[in-house]
VOBA-1610 file (N, C-alpha, C; in pm, whole numbers, padded with zeros to 5 digits, always signed):
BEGIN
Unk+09759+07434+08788Unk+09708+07571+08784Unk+09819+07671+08813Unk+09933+07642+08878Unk+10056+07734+08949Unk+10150+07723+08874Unk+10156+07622+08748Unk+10287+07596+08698Unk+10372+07708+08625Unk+10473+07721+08605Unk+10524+07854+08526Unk+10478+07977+08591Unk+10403+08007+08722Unk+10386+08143+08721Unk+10480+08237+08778Unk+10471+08428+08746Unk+10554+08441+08765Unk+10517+08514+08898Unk+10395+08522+08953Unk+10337+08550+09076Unk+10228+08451+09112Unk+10293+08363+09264Unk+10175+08312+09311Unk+10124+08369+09436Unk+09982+08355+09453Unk+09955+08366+09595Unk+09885+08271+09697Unk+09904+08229+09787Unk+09895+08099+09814Unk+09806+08117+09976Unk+09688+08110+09970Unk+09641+08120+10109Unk+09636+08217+10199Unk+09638+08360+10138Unk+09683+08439+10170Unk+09541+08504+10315Unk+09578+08567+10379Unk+09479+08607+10477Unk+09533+08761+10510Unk+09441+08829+10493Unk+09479+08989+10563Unk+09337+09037+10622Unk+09375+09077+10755Unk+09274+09106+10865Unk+09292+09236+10887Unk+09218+09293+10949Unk+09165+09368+11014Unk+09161+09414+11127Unk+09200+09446+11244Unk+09158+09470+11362Unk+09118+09580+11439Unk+08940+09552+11490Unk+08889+09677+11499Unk+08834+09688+11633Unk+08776+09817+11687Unk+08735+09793+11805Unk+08580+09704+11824Unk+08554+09688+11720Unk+08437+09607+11686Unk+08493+09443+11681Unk+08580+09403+11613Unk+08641+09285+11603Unk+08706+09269+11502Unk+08724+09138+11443Unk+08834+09118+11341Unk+08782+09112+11193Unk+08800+09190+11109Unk+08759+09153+10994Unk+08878+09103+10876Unk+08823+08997+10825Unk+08885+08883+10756Unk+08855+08949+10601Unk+08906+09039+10587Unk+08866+09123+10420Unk+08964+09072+10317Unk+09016+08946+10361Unk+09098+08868+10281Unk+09123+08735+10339Unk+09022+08619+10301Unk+09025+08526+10375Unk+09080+08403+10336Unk+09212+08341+10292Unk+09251+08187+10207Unk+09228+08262+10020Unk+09290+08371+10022Unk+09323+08393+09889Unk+09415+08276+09839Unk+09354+08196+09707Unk+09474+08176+09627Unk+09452+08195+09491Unk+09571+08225+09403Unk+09581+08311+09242Unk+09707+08312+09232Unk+09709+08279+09104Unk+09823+08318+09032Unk+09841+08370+08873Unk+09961+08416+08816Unk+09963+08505+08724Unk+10071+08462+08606Unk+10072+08380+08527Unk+10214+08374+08427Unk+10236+08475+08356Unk+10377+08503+08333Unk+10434+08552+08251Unk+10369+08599+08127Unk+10342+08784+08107Unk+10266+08832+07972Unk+10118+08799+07994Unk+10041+08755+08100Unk+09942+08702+08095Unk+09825+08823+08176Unk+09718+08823+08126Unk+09633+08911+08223Unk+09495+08829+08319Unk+09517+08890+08381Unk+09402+08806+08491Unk+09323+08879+08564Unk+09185+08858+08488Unk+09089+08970+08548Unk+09036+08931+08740Unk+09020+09029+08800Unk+08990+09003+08934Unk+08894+09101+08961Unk+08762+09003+08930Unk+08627+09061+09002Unk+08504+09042+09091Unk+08443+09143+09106Unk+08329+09114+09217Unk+08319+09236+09252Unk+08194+09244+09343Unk+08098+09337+09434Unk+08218+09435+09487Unk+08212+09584+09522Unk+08313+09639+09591Unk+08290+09585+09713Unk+08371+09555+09825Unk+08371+09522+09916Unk+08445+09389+09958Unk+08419+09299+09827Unk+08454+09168+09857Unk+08594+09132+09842Unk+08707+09257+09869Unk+08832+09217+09914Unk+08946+09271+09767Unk+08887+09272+09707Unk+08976+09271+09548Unk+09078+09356+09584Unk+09080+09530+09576Unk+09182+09581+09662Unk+09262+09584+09761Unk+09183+09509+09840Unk+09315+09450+09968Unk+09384+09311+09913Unk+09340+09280+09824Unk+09429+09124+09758Unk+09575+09198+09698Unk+09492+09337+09643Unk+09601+09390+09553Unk+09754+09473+09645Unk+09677+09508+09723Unk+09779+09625+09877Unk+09878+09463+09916Unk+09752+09383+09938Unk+09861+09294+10042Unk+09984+09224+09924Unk+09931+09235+09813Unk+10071+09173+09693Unk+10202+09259+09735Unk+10163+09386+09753Unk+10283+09518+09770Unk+10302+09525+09858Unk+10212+09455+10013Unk+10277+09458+10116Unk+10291+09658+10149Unk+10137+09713+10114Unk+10065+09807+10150Unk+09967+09828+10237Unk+09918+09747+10325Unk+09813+09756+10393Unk+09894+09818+10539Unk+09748+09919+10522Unk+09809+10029+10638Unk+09816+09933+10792Unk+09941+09956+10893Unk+09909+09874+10982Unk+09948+09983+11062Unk+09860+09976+11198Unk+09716+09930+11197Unk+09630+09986+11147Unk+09538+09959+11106Unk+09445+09855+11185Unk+09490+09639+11129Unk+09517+09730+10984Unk+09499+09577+10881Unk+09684+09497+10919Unk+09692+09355+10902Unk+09781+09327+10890Unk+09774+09173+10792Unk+09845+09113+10729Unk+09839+08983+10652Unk+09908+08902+10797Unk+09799+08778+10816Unk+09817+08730+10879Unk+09830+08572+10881Unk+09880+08560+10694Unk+09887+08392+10671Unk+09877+08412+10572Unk+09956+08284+10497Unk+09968+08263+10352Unk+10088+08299+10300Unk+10159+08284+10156Unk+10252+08327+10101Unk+10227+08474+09957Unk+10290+08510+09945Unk+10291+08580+09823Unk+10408+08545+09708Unk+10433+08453+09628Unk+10597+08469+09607Unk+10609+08467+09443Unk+10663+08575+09423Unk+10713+08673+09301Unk+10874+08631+09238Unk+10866+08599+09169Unk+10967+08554+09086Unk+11077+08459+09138Unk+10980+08364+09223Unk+11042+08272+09292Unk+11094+08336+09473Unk+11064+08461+09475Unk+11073+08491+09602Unk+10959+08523+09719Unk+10975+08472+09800Unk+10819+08521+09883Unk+10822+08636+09933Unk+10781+08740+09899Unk+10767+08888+09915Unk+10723+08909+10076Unk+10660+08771+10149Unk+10609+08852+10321Unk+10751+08800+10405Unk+10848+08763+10325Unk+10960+08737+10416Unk+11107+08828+10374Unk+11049+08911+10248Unk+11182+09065+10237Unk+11218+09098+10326Unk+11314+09208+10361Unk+11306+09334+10453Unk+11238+09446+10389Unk+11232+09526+10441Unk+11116+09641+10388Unk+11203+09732+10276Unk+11342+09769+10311Unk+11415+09789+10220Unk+11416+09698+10053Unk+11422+09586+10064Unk+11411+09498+09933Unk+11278+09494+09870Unk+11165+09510+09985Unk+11040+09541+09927Unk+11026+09631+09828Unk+11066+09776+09901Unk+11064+09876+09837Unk+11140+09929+09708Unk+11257+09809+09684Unk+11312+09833+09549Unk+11266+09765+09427Unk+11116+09686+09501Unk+11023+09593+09419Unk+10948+09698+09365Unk+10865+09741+09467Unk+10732+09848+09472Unk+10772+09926+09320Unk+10704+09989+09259Unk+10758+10044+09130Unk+10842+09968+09009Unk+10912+09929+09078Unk+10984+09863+08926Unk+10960+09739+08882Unk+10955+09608+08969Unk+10939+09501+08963Unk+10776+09493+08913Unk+10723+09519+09078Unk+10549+09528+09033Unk+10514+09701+09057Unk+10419+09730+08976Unk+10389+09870+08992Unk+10222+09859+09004Unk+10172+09976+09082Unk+10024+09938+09040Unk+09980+10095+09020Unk+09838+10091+08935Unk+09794+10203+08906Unk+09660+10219+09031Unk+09656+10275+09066Unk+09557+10270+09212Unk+09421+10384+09147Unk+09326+10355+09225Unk+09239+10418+09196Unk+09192+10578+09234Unk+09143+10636+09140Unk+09079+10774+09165Unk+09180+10812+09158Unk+09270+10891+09004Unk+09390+10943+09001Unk+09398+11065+09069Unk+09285+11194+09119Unk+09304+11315+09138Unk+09369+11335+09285Unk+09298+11138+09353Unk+09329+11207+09478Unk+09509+11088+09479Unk+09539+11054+09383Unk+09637+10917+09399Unk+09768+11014+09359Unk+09727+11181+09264Unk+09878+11236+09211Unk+09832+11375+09343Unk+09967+11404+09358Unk+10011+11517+09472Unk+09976+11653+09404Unk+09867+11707+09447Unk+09844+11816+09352Unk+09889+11929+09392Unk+10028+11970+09463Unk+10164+12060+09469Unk+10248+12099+09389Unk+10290+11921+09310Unk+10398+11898+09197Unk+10308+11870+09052Unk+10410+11899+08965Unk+10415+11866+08826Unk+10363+11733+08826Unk+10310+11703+08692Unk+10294+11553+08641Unk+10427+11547+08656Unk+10514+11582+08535Unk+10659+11583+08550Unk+10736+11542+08635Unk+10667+11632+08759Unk+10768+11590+08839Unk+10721+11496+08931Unk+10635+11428+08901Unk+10565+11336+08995Unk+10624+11147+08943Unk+10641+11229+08796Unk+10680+11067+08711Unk+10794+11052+08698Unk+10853+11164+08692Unk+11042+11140+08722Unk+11049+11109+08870Unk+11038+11152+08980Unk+11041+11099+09101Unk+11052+10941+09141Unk+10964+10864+09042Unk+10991+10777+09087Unk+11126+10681+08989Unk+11177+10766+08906Unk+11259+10708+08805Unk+11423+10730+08888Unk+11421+10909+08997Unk+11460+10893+09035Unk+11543+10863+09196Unk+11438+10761+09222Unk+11422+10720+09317Unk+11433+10533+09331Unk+11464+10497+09219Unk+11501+10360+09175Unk+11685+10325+09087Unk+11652+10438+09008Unk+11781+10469+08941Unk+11878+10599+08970Unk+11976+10598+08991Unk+12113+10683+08984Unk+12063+10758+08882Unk+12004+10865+08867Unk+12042+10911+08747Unk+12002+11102+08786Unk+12038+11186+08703Unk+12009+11311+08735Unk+11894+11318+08703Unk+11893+11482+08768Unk+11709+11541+08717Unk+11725+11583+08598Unk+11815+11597+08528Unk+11744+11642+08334Unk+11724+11499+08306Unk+11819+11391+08324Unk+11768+11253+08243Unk+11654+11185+08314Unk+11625+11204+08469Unk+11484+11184+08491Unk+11372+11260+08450Unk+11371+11381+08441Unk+11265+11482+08369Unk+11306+11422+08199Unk+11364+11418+08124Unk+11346+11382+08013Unk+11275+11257+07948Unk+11304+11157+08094Unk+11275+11006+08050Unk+11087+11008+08089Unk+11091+11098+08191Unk+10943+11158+08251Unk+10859+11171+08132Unk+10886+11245+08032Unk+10860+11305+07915Unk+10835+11195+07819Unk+10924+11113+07817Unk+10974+11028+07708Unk+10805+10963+07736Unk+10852+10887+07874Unk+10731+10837+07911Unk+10590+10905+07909Unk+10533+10998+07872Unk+10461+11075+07887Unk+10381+11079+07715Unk+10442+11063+07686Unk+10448+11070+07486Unk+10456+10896+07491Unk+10460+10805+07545Unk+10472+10679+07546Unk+10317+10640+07528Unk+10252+10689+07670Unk+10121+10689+07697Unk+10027+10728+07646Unk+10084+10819+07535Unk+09993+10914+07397Unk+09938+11036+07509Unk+09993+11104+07594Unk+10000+11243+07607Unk+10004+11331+07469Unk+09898+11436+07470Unk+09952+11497+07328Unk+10030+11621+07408Unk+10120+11683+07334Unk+10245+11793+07346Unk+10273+11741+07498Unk+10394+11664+07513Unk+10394+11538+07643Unk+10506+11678+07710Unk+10586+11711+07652Unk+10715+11842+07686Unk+10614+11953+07762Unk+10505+11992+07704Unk+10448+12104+07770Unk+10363+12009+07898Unk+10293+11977+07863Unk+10210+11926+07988Unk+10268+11857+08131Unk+10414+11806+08067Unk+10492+11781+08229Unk+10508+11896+08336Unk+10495+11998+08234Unk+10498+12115+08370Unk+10350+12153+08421Unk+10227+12058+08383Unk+10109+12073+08495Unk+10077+12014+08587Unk+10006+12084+08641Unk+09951+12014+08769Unk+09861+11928+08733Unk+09792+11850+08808Unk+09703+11746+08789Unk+09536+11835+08794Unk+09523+11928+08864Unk+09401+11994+08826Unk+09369+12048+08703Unk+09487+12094+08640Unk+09524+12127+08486Unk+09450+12029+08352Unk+09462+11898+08411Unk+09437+11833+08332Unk+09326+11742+08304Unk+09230+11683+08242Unk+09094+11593+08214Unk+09129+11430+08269Unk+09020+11398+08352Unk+09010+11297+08388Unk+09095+11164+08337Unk+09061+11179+08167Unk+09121+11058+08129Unk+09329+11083+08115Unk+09369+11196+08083Unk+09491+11286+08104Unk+09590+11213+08209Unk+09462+11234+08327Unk+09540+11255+08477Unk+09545+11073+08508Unk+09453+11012+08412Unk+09434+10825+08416Unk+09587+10810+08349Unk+09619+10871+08239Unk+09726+10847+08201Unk+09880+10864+08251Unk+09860+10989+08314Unk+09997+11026+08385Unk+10011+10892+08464Unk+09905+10874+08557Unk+09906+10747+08642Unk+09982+10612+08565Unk+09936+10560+08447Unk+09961+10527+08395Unk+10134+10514+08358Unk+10151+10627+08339Unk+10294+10669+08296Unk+10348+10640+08396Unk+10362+10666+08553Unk+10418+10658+08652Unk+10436+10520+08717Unk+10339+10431+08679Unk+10344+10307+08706Unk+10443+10207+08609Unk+10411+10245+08478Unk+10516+10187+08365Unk+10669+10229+08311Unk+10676+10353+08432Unk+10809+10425+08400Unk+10937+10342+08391Unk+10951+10225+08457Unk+11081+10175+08504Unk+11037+10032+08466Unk+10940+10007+08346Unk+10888+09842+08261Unk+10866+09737+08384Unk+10786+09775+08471Unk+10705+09625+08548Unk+10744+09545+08497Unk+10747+09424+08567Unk+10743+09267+08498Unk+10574+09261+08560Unk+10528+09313+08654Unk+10372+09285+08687Unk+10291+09448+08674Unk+10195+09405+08634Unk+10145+09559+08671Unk+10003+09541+08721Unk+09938+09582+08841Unk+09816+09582+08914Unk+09746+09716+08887Unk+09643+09688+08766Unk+09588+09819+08786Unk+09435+09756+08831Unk+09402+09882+08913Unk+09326+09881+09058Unk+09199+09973+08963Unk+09079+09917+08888Unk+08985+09979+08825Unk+09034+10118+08748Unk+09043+10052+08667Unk+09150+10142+08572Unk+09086+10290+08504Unk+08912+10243+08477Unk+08848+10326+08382Unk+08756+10337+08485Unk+08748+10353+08620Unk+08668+10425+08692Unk+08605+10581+08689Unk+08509+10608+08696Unk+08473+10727+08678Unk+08516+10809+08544Unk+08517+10719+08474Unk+08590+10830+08281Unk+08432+10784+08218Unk+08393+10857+08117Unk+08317+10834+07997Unk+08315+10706+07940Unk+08250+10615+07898Unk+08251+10511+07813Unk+08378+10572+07657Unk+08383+10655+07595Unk+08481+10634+07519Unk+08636+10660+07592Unk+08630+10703+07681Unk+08770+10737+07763Unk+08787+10631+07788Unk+08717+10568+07850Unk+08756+10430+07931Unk+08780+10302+07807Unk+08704+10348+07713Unk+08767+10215+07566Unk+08888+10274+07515Unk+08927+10428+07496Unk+09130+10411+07486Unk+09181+10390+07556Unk+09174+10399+07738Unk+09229+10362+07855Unk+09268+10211+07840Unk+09198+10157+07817Unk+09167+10004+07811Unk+09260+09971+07709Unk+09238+10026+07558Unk+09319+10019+07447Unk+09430+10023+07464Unk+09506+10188+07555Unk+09600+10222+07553Unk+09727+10061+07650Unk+09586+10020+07744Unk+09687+09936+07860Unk+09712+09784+07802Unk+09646+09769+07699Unk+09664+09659+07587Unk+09790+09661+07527Unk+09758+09760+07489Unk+09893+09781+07347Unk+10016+09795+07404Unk+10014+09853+07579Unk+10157+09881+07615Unk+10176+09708+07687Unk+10093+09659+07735Unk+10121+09525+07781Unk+10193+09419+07645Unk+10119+09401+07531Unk+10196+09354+07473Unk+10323+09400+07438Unk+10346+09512+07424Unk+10492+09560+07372Unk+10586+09571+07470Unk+10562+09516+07625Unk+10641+09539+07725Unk+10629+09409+07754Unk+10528+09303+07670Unk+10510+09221+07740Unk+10575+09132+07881Unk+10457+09256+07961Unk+10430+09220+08116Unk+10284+09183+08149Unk+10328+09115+08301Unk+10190+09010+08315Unk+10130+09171+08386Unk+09948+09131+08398Unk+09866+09262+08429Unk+09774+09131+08526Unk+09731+09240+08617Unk+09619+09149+08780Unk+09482+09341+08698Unk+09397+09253+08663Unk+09281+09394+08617Unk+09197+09376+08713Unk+09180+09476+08818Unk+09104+09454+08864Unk+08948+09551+08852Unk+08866+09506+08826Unk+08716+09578+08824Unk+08600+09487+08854Unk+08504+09568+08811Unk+08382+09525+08889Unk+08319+09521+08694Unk+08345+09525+08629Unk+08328+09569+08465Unk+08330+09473+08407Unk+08221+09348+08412Unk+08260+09217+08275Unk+08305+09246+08136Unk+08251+09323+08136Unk+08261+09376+07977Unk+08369+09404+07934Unk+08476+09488+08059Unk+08597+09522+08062Unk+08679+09417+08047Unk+08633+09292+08171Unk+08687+09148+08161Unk+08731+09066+08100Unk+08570+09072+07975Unk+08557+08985+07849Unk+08670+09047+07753Unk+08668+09131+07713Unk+08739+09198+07595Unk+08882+09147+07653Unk+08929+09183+07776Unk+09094+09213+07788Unk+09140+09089+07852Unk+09039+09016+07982Unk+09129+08931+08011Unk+09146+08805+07951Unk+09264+08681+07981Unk+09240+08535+07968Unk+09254+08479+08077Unk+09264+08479+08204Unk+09202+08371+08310Unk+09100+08491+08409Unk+09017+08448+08477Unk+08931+08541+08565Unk+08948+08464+08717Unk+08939+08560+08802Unk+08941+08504+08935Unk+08802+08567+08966Unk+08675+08516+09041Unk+08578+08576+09117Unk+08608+08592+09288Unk+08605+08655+09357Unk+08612+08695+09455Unk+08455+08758+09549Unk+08430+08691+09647Unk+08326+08691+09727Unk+08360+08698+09858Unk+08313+08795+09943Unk+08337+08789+10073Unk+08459+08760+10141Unk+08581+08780+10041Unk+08715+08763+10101Unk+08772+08645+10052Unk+08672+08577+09938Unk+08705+08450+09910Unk+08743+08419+09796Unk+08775+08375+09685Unk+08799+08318+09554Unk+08659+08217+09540Unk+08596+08234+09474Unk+08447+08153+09466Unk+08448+08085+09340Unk+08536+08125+09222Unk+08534+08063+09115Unk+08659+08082+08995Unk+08712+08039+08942Unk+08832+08041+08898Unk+08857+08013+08734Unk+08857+08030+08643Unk+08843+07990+08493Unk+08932+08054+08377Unk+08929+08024+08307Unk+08957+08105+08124Unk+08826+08210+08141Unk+08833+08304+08059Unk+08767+08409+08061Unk+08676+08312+07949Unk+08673+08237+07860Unk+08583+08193+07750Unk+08538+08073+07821Unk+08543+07967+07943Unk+08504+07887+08041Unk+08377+07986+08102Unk+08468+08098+08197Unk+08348+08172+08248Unk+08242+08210+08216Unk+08281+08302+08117Unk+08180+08365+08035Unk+08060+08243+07940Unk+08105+08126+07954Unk+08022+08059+07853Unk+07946+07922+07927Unk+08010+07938+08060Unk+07952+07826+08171Unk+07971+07835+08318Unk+07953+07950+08356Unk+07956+07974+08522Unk+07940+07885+08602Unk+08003+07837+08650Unk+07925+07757+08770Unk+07897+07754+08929Unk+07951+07885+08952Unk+07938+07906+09088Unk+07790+08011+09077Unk+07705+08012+09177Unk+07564+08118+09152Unk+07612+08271+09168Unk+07723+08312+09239Unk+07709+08427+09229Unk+07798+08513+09116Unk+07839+08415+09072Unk+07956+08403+08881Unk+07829+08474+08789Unk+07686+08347+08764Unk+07572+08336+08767Unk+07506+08477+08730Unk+07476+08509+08878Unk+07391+08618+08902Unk+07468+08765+08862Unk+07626+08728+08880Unk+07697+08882+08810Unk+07626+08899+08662Unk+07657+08780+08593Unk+07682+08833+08441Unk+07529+08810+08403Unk+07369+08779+08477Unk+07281+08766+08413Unk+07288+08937+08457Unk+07303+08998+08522Unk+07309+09140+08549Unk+07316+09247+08455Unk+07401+09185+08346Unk+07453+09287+08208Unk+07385+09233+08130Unk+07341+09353+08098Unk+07263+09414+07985Unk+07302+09315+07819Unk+07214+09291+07760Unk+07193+09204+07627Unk+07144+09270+07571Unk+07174+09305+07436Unk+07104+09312+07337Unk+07124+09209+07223Unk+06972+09201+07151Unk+06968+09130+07106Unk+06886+09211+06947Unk+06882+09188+06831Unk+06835+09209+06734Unk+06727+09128+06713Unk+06610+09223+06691Unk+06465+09221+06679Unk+06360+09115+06823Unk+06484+09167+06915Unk+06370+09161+07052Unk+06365+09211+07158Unk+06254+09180+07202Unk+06278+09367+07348Unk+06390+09343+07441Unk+06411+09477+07498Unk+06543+09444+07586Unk+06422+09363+07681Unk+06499+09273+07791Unk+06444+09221+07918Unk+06523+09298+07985Unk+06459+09277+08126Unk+06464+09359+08241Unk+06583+09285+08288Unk+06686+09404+08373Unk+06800+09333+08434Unk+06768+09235+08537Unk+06850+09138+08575Unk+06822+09073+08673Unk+06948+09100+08823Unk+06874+09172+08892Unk+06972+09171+09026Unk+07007+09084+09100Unk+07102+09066+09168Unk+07121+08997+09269Unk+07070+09048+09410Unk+06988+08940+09487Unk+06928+08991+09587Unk+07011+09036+09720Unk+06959+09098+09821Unk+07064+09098+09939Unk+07163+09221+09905Unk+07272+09221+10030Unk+07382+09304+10018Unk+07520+09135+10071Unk+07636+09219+10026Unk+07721+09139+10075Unk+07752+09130+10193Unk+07771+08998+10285Unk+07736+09018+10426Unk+07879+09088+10491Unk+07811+09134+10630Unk+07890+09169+10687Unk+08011+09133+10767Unk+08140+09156+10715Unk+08219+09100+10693Unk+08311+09077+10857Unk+08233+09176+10973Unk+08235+09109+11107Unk+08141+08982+11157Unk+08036+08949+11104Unk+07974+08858+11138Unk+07908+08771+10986Unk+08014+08690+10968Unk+07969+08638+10827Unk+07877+08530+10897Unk+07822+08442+10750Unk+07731+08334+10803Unk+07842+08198+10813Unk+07777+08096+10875Unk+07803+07991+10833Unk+07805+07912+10695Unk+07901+07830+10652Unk+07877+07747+10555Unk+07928+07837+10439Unk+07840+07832+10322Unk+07915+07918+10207Unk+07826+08062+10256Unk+07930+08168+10189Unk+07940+08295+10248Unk+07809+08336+10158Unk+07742+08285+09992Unk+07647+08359+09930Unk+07481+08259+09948Unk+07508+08183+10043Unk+07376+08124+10070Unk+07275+08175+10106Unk+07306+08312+10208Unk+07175+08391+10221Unk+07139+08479+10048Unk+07249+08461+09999Unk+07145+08529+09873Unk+07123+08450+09731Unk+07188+08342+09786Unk+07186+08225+09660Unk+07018+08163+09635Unk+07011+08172+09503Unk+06857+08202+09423Unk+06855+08032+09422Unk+07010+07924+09476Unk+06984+07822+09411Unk+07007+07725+09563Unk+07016+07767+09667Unk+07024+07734+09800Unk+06974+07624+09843Unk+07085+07508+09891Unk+07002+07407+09924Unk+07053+07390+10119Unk+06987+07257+10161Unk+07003+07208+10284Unk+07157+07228+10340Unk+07270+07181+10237Unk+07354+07112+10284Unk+07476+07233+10255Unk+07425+07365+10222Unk+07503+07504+10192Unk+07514+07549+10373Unk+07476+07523+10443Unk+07472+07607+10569Unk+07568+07551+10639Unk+07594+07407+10675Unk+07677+07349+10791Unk+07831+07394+10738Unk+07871+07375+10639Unk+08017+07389+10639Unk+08030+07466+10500Unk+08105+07515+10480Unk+08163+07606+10371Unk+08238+07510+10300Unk+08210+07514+10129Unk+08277+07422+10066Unk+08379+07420+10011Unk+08455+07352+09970Unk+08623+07402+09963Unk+08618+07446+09794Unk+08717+07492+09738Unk+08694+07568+09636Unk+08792+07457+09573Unk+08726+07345+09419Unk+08788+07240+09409Unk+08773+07259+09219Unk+08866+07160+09184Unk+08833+07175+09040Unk+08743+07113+08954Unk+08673+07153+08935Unk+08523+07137+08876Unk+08573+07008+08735Unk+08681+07082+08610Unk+08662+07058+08533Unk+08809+07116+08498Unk+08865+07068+08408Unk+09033+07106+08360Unk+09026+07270+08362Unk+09100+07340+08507Unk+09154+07454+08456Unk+09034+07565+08549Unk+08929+07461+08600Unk+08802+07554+08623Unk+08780+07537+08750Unk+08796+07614+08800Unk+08771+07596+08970Unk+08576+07681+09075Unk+08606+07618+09152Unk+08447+07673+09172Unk+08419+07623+09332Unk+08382+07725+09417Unk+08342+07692+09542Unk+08224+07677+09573Unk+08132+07562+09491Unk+08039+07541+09508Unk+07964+07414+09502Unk+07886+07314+09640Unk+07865+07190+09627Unk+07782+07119+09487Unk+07720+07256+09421Unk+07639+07240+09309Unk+07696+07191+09190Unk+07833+07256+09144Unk+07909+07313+09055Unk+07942+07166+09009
//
């Protein structure tokens, strides 16, 4: 499952510490990513996906949160044993990520412009006309229309899907070898969010760099990714090819995501969605055994005493479940 990759993560743990107690919002992560490859990473908000993504960059605000086990290691190097200096000449160029909710993610003081040259020059030697130009360059890369005029706006200046793109631009300025985008088509229109999607296609192959997608969006999943990670309660619950997943789940709460979305079907009534029951537990006082048994529709005796290890089902297909 690890062979050739060009990011693994190996057991990874990032906690929490609160005056309430410890929360484990990243509990024995493991994933990995080859080269040009995309790998969708989903589940429930809550169940860790963004802190999988902070702790890759070695972003998690401390305190409260700190990674407290496991490896991360990126092109043969383990990223939790850098200095913070070598980190930071990673951050942006090596791996870049597009983070969520662009209005509040760009500085609304400065220019797009000058928000996307900043980081060009802040990696590279180079002046402010050839960073403002390459700003630009990049800007018209992303299909900005009139990319020269709009570097001199602000981010209030500009439409939701616009300000998705600058983001965009700023993350791909200096060609990732990884790129983490963090719910990419959040809050845009259904057609914004299908060129968003389009647009991060077309630049992945032509840069071909590996992409970590993370959403809560099967649909988004199906179309773009080829391996899927599920994530539950801090956990990795199921592991596959996106055409494995999608065509034979075997973990229940894999299951209960995708009976969730909507079917249509020609010449019969829609059926009613099917929810998943419960909320995701609380992540100071989880249960015993496997973490979705209080809401598992398929729950037996032997789900409560111990939590089951997450094993390979079937070539390539992984699944944390005694059923599976």
């Amino acid at each position: 499952m690890r062979n050739g990759s060009l990011l693994t993560v190996q057991d990874l743990r990032t906690h929490f510490f609160t005056g309430e107690g410890v929360v484990r919002a990243v509990d024995g992560v493991t994933l990995s990513v080859r080269p040009g490859e995309t790998l969708g990473l989903v589940g429930e908000s809550g169940c860790g996906k963004t802190v999988t993504a902070l702790s890759i960059l070695r972003l998690v605000p401390d305190p409260p949160g700190r990674i407290v086990g496991g490896t991360i290691c990126f092109d043969g190097r383990d990223l939790l044993r850098l200095p913070e200096e070598e980190m930071r000449s990673i951050r942006g160029c090596a791996i870049s990520m597009i983070f969520q909710e662009p209005m509040t993610s760009l500085n609304p003081v400065f220019t797009v412009g000058e928000q996307v040259a900043e980081g060009i020059r802040h990696h590279q030697k180079v002046s402010r006309r050839e960073a403002w130009d390459r700003a630009v360059e990049v800007l018209r890369r992303v299909k900005i229309p009139d990319p020269a005029r709009r570097a001199y706006e602000y981010p209030h200046q500009l439409s939701g899907g616009l300000r998705q793109r600058v983001m965009i631009a700023m993350a791909l300025a200096l060609g990732p070898r990884l790129l983490i985008a963090d719910e990419p088509t959040t809050a845009l229109d259904v057609t914004i969010q299908a060129q968003i999607i389009e647009l991060l296609t077309g630049l992945q192959e032509e840069m071909q760099m590996a992409v970590i997608l993370i959403t809560h969006d099967l649909g988004v999943i199906a179309e773009t990714a080829d391996r899927v990670v599920v994530m539950y309660a801090g956990r990795v619950v199921e592991e596959a090819s996106a055409e494995q997943l999608f065509e034979t789940p075997l973990h229940p709460y894999t299951q209960g995501l995708l009976e969730s979305l909507p079917k249509l079907e020609a010449g019969k009534r829609h059926r009613r969605l099917t929810a998943i029951p419960g909320l995701i537990p609380n992540l100071l006082d989880l249960p015993t055994g496997c973490k979705f048994a209080p809401r598992c529709p398929k729950v037996v005796g032997d789900c409560w005493p111990t939590e089951p290890d997450l094993r390979e089902v079937r070539p390539g297909h992984w699944a944390r479940c005694i059923l599976a």
